[in-house]
Backbone as CSV, one residue per row, in Angstrom:
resi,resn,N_x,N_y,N_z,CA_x,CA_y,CA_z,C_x,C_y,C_z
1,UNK,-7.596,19.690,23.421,-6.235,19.324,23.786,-5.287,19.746,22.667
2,UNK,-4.160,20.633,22.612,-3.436,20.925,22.333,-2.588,19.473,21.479
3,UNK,-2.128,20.122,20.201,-1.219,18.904,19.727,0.182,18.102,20.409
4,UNK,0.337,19.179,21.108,1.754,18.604,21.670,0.989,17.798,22.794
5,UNK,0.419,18.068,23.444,0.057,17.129,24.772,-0.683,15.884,24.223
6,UNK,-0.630,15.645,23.376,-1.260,14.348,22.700,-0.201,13.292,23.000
7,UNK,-0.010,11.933,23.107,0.982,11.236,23.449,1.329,10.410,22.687
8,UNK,2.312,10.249,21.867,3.061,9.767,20.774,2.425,8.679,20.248
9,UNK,1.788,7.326,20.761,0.782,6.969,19.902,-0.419,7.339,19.744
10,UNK,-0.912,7.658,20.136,-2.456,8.494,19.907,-1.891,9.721,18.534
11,UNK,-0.698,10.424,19.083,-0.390,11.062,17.705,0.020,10.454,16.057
12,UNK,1.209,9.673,16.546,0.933,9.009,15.440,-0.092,8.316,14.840
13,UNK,-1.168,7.294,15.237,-1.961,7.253,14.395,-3.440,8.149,14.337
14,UNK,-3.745,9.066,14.912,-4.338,10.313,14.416,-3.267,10.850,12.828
15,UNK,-2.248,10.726,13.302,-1.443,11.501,11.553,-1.773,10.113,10.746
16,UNK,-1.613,8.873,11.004,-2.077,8.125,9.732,-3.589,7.701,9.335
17,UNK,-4.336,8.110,10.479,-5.649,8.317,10.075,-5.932,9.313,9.084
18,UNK,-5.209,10.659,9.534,-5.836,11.606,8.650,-5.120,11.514,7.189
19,UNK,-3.673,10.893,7.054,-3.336,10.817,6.391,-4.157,9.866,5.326
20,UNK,-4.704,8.575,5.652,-5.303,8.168,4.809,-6.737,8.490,4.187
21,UNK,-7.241,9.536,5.244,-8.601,9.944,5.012,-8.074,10.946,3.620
22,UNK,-6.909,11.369,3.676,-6.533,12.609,2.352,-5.905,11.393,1.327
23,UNK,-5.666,10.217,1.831,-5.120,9.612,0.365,-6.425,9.506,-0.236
24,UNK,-7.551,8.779,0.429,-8.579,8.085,-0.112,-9.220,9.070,-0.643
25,UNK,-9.719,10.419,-0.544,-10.128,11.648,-1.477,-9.003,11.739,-2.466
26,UNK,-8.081,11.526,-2.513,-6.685,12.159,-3.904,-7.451,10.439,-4.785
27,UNK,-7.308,9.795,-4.262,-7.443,8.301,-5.071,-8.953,7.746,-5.920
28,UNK,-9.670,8.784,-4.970,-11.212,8.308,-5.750,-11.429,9.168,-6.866
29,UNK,-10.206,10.098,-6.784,-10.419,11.184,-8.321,-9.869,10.170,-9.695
30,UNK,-9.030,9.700,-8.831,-8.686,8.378,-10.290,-9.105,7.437,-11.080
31,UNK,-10.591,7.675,-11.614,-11.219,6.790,-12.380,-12.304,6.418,-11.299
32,UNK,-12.224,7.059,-10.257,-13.146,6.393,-8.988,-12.062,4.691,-8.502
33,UNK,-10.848,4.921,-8.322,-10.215,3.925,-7.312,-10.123,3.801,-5.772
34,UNK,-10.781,2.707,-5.447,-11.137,2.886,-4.324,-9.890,2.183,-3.458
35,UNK,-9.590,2.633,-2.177,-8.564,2.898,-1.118,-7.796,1.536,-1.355
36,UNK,-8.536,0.309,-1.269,-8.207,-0.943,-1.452,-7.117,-1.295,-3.176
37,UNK,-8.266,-0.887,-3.977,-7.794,-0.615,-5.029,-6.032,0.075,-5.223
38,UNK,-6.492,1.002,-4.941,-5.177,2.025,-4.637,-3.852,1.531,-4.688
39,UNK,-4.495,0.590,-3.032,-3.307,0.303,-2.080,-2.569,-1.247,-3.046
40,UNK,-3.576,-2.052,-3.810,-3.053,-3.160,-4.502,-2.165,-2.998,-5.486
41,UNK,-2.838,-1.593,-6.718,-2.245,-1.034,-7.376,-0.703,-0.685,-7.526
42,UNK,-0.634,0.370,-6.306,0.398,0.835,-6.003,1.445,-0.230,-5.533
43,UNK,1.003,-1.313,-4.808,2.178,-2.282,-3.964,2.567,-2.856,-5.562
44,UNK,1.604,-3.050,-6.465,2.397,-4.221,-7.509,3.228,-2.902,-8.771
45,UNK,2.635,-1.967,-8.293,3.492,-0.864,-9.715,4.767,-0.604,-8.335
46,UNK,4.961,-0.791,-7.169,6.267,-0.754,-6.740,6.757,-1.911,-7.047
47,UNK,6.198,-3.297,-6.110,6.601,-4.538,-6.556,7.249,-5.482,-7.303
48,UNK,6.369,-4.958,-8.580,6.159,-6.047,-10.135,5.349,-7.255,-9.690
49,UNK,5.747,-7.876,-10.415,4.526,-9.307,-10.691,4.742,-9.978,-9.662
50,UNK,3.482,-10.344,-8.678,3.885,-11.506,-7.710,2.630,-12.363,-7.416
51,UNK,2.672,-13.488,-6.273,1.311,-14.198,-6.553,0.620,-13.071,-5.485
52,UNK,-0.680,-14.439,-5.594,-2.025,-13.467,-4.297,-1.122,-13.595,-2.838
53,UNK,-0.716,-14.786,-2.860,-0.248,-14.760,-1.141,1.096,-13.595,-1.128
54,UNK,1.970,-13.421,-2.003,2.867,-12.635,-1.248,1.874,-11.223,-1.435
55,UNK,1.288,-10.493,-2.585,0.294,-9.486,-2.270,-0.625,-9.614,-1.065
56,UNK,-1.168,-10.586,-0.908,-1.778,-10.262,0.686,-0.801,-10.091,1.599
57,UNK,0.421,-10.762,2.001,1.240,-10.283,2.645,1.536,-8.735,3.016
58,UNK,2.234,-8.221,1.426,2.629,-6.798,1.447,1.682,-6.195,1.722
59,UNK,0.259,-6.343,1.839,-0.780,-5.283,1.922,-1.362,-5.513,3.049
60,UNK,-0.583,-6.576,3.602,-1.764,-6.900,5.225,-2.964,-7.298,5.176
61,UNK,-3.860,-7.808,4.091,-4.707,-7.967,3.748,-4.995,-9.499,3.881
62,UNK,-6.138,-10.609,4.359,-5.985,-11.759,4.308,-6.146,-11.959,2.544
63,UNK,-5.863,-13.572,2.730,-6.117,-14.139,1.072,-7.166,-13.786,0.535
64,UNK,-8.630,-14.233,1.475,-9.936,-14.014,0.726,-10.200,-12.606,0.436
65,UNK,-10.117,-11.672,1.593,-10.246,-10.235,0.424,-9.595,-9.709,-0.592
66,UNK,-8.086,-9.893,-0.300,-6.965,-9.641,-1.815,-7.746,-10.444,-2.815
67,UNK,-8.129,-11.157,-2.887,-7.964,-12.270,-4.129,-9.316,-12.185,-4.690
68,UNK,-10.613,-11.190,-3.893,-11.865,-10.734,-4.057,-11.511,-9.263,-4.851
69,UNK,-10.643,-8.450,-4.041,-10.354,-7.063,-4.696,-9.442,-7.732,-6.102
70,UNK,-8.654,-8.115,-5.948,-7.848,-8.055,-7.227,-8.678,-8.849,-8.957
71,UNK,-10.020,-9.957,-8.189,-10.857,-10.279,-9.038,-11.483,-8.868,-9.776
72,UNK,-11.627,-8.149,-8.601,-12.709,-6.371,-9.722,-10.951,-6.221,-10.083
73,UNK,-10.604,-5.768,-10.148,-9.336,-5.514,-10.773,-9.267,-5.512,-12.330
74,UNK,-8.913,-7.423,-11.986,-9.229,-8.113,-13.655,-10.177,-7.953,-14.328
75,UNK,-11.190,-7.480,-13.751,-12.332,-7.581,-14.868,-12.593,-6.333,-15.442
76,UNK,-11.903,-4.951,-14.103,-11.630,-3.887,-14.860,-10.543,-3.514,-16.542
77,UNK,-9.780,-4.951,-15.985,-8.515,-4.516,-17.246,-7.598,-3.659,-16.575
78,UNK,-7.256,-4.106,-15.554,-6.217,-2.825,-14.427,-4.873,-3.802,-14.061
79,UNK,-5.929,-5.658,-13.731,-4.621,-6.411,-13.559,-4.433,-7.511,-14.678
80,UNK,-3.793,-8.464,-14.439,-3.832,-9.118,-15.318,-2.879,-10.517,-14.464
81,UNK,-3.714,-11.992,-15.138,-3.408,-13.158,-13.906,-2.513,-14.126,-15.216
82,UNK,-1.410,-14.517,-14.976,-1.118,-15.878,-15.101,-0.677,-16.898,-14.481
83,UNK,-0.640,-17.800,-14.769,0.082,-18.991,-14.577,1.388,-18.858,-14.149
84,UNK,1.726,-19.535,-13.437,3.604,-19.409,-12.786,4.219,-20.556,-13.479
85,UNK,5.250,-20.165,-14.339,5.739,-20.965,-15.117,6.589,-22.022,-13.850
86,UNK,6.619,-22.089,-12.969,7.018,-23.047,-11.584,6.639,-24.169,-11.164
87,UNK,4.644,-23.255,-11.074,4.332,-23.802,-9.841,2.971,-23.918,-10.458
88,UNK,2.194,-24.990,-11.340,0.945,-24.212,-11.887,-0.087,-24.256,-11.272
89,UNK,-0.045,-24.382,-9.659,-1.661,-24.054,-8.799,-1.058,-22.360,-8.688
90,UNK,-0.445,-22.074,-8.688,-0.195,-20.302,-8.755,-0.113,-19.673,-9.519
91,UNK,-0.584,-18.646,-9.461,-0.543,-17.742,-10.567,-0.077,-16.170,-10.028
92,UNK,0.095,-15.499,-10.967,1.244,-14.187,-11.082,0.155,-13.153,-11.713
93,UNK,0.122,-12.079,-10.702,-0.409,-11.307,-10.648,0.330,-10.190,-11.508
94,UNK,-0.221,-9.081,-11.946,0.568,-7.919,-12.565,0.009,-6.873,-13.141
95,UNK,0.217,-5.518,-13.623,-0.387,-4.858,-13.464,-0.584,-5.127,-15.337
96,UNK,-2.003,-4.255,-16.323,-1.646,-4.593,-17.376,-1.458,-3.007,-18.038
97,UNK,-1.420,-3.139,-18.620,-1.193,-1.644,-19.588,-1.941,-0.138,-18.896
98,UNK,-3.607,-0.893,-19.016,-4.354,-0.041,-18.607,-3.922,0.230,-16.570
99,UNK,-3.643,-0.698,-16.364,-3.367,-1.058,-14.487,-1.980,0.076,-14.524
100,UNK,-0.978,-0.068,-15.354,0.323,0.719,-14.676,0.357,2.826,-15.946
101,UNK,-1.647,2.741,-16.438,-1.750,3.673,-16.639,-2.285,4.476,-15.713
102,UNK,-2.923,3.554,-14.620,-4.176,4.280,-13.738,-3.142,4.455,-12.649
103,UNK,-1.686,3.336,-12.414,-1.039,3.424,-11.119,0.414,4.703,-11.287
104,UNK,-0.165,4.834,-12.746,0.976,6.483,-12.737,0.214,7.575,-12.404
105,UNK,-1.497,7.649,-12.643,-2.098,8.818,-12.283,-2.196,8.685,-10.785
106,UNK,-2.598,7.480,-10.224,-2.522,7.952,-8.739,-1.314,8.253,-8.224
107,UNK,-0.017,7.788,-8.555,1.203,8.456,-8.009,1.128,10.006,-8.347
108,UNK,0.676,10.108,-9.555,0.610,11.535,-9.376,-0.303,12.274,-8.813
109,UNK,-1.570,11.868,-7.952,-2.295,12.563,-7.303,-2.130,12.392,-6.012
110,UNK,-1.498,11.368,-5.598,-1.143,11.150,-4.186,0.289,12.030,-3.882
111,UNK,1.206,12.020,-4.971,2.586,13.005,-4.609,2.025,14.407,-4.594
112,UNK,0.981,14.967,-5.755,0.727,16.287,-5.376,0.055,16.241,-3.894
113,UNK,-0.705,15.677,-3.535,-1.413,15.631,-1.962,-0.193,15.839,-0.849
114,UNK,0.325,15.228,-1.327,1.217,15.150,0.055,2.145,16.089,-0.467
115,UNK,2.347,17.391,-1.309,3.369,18.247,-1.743,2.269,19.467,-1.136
116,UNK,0.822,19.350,-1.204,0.023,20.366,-0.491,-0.049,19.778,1.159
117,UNK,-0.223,18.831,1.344,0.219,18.793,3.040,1.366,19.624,2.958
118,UNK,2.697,19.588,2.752,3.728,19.989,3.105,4.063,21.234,3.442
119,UNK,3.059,21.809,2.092,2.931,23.015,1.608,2.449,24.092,2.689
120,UNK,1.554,23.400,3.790,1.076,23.720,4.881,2.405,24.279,5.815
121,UNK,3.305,23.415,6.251,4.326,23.785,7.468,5.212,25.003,6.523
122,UNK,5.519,25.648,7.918,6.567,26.842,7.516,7.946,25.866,6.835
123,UNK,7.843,27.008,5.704,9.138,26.658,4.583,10.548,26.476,5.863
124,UNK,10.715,26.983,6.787,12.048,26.709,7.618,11.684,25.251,8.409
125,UNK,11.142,24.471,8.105,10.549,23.493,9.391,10.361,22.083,8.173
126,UNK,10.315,22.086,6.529,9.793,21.280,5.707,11.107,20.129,5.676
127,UNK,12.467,20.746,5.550,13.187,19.796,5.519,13.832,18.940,6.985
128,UNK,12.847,19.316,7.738,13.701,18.790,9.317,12.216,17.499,9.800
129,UNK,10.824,18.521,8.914,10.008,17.321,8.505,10.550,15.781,7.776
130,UNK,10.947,16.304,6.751,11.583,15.193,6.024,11.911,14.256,6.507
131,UNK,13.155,14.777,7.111,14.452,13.958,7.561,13.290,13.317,9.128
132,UNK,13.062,13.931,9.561,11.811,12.626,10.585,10.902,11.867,9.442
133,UNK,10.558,12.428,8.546,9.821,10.819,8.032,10.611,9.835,7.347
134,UNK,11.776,10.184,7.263,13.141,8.836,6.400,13.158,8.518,8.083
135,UNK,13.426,8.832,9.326,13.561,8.042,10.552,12.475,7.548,10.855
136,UNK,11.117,8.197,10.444,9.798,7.185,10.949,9.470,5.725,10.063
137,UNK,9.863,6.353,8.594,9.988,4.770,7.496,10.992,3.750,8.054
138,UNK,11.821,4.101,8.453,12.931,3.042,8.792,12.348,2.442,9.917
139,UNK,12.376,3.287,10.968,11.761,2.532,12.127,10.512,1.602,11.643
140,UNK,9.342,1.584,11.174,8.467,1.290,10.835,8.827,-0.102,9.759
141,UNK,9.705,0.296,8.779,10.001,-0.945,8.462,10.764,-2.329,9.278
142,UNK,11.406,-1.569,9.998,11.809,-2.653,11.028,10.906,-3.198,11.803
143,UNK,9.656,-2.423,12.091,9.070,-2.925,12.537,7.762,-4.091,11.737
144,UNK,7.412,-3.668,11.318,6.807,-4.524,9.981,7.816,-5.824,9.515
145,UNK,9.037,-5.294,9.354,9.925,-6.819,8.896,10.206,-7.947,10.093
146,UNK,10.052,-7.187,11.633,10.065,-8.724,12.441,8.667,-8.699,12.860
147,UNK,7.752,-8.425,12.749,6.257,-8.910,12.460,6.291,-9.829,11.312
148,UNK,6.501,-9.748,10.106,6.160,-10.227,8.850,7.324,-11.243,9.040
149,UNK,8.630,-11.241,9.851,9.334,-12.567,9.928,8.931,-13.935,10.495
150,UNK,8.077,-13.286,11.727,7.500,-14.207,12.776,6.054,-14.741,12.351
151,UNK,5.646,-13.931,11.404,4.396,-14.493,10.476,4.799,-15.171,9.307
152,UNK,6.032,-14.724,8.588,5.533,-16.024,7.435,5.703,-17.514,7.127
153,UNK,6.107,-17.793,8.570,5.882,-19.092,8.608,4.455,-19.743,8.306
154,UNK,3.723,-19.082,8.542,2.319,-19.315,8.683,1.367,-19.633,7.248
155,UNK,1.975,-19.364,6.415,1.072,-19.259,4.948,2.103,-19.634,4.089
156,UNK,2.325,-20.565,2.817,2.667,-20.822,2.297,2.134,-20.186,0.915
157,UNK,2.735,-20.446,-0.674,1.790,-19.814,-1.324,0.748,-20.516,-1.961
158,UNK,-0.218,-21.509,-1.356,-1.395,-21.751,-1.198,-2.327,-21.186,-0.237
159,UNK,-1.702,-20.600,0.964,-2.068,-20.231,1.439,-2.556,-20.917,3.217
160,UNK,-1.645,-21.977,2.654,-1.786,-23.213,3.798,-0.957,-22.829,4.948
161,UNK,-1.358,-22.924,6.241,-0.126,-22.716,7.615,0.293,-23.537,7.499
162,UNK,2.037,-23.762,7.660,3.125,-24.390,7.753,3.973,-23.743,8.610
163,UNK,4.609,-24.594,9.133,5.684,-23.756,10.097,7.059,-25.064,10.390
């Protein structure tokens, strides 16, 4: 079947399948960081410091696996946990020295990846690419923000449903 006759969701996530099948090869060159890894990394070197529940949030991830991945984390020396000067059953996640050294090399192996995807489409066709993926992020965040509105009633940062 031809790409065009594919039907707009089946296409789109075939492109974010494959897309992540090429992050997760750019990301395991990084010290061997694995996809999970990556993805924690990267949300808190955009982020900054936050607890486990809003990181499981941003990553879609429930509590018990975030808070399992971000344990190898710490023990790598990648994150680093304190205390919330607030709230002290919480604690504040963050990246540490070594964490926002490993989360500059994967930005830089994930931007070259996706500068060789690009590299692929005809040079007359790259910037009309673009400008559809600033309309597919937007859309997408809107969509994610009234999902994630109508969910966070649900978890507090213990992790308790409240509503």
């Amino acid at each position: 079947m031809a790409v065009a006759e594919i039907e707009t969701g089946a296409l789109l996530r075939e492109v974010a399948r494959l897309h992540i099948q090429a992050q997760r090869q750019s990301a395991e060159c990084c010290g061997g960081t694995t996809l999970t890894q990556c993805t924690i990394l990267t949300e808190l070197g955009r982020g900054g410091p936050m607890t486990l529940i809003e990181l499981a949030r941003r990553i879609g991830y429930d509590k018990s696996w975030t808070s399992r991945a971000v344990e190898s984390l710490v023990q790598e020396g990648l994150l680093a946990k304190v205390p919330s000067e607030t709230d002290r059953r919480t604690v504040i996640i963050s990246l540490s020295d070594a964490g926002e050294r490993r989360y500059q090399e994967l930005n830089v192996n994930l931007n070259e990846q996706a500068e060789r995807v690009m590299s692929h489409l005809p040079a007359e066709e790259r910037t009309q690419v673009q400008r559809s993926l600033h309309l597919l992020l937007a859309a997408l965040q809107v969509e994610v923000s009234s999902n994630t509105s109508s969910a966070a009633c649900n978890l507090n940062e213990q992790g308790d449903k409240s509503c």
